[in-house]
Structure formats: structure tokens, C-alpha cells
C-alpha positions in Angstrom: 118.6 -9.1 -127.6 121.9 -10.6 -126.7 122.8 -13.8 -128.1 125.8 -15.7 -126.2 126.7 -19.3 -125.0 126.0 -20.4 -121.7 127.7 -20.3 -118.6 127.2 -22.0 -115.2 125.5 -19.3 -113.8 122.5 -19.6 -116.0 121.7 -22.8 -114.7 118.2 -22.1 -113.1 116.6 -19.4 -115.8 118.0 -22.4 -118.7 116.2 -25.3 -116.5 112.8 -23.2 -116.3 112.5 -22.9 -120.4 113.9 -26.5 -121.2 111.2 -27.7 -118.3 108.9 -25.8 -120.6 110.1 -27.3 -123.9 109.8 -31.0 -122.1 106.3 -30.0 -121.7 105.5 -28.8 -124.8 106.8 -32.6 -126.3 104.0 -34.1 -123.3 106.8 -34.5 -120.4 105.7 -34.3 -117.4 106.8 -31.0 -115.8 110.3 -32.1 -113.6 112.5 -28.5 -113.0 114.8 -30.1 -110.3 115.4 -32.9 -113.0 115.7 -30.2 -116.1 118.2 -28.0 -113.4 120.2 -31.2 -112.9 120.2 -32.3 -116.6 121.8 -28.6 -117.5 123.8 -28.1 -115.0 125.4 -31.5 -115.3 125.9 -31.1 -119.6 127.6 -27.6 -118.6 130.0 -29.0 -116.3 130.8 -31.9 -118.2 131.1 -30.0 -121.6 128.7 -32.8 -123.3 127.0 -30.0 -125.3 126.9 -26.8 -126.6 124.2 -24.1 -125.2 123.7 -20.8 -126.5 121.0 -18.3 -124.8 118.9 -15.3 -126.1 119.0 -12.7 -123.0 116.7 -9.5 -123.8 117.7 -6.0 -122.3 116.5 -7.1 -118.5 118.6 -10.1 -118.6 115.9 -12.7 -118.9 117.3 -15.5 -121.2 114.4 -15.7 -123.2 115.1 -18.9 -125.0 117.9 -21.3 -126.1 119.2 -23.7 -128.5 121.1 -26.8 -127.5 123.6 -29.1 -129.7 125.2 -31.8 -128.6 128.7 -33.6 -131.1 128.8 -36.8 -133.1 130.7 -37.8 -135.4 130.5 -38.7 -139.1 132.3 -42.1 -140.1 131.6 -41.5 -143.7 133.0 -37.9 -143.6 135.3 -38.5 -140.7 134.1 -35.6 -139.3 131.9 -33.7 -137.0 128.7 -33.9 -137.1 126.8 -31.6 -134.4 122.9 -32.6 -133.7 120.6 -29.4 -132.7 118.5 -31.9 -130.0 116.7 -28.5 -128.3 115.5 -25.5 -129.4 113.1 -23.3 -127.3 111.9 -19.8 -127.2 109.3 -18.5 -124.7 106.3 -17.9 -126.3 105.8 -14.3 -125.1 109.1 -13.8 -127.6 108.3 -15.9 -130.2 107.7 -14.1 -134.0 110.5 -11.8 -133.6 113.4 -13.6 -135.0 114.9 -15.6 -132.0 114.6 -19.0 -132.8 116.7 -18.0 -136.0 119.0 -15.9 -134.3 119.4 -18.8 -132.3 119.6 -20.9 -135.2 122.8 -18.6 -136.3 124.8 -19.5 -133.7 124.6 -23.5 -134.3 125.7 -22.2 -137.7 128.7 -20.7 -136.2 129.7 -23.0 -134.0 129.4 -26.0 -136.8 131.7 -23.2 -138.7 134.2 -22.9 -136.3 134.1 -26.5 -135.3 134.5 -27.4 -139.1 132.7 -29.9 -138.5 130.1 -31.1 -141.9 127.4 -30.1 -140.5 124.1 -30.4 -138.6 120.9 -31.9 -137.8 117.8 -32.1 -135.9 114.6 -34.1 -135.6 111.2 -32.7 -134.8 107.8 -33.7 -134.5 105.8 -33.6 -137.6 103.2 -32.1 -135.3 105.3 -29.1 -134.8 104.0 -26.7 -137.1 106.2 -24.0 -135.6 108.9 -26.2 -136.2 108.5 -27.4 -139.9 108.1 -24.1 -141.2 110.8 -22.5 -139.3 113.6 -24.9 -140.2 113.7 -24.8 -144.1 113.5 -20.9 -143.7 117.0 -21.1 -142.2 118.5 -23.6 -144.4 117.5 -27.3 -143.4 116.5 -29.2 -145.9 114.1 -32.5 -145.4 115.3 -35.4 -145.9 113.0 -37.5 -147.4 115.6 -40.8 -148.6 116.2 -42.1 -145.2 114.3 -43.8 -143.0 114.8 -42.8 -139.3 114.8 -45.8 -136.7 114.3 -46.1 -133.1 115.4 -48.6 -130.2 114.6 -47.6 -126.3 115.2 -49.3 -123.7 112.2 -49.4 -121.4 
């Protein structure tokens, strides 16, 4: 498995498993819309996507982190909003390879750190992410506005 950031030209085989990942969080299915969200955060640089490609060049699944900042810590702060692996590959270490390389980048950013929110119906999820380090955080309350 090759593990790499993303380039333009994986576009379309990107918007097919982060269609998939909308699903999985009840989206309706929308691959034109999930091509044009990719393909616009790659040209504008708004986030940071590495891929898992297996030995037939299928990118296989990917992880997506987008920058913020920490007032406090006046520093970066990256959040890990997506992280999807195609379940055919799942159980044979990518999500945490993938996981390695938002290490890396937060490393070479030096930025303070990461997070990520998930559902506390992802099972998959909540016992993947203190295996690689993350750590609950049970002393803040999380808070939502939307508009619409």
C-alpha cells in the first residue's frame, strides 16, 4: 500500500469514497457534488488530503484535514474532518496508516496538534481513535449553530 498526499488527478477515484463516507453519515448519495467539493479544496489548497493506493492503483481510502488556528496557543491547530477506507480494505491497518500521515503533517506543520469529531454511533470509529493516540475529551462541551 502506498500512502501519499493528493494530487489533482485523483479527483474522481477521491469523490467516489468521500460519496461513500457521506453515505455512511445518512447523506444522500451526490458524486458530481462530492467531485466538485474535492476538486475545488485541491485547487484552492483549503485542506490537506492524503490517499491509500494499493498495488493496482486504486486509492483505497483517505483521510482529510483541514487548518485552524489556536488563539490560546497561537498556533496551528489542524481538524481531521474525514476519514474513510473502503470497506473491502478495512482491518488491515489503513485507517491508521492513514492516521500517520495527519501525524506527520501536524509535525511538519508544527502546529499543536489535532482533532476530530465522530459520531458516538461509530463503533469503528471510537475504538479506532484512542488506539492511535486521541484521547476523549470529556471537560468540554461541544456546541452547534447551522444555518438552515
Amino acid at each position: 500500500m502506498i500512502y501519499r498526499q493528493a494530487l489533482k488527478q485523483d479527483v474522481n477515484s477521491i469523490a467516489k469514497l468521500f460519496d461513500d463516507y457521506r453515505v455512511f453519515y445518512n447523506k444522500e448519495a451526490d458524486l458530481k457534488g462530492a467531485e466538485k467539493f474535492i476538486s475545488e479544496r485541491l485547487k484552492n489548497n483549503d485542506s490537506n488530503i492524503f490517499i491509500a493506493e494499493n498495488e493496482t492503483k486504486q486509492i483505497v481510502g483517505f483521510v482529510q484535514l483541514f487548518p485552524l488556528f489556536s488563539s490560546t496557543r497561537m498556533k496551528k491547530l489542524w481538524l481531521l474532518n474525514d476519514l474513510y477506507v473502503n470497506p473491502k480494505f478495512r482491518g488491515k491497518g489503513v485507517s491508521v496508516k492513514l492516521i500517520e500521515q495527519a501525524k506527520h503533517l501536524v509535525v511538519e506543520t508544527e502546529a499543536c496538534g489535532m482533532f476530530l469529531e465522530t459520531s458516538k454511533s461509530n463503533v469503528i470509529g471510537n475504538n479506532l481513535y484512542p488506539k492511535t493516540g486521541f484521547q476523549l475529551n470529556e471537560s468540554s462541551n461541544y456546541y452547534e449553530w447551522n444555518n438552515g
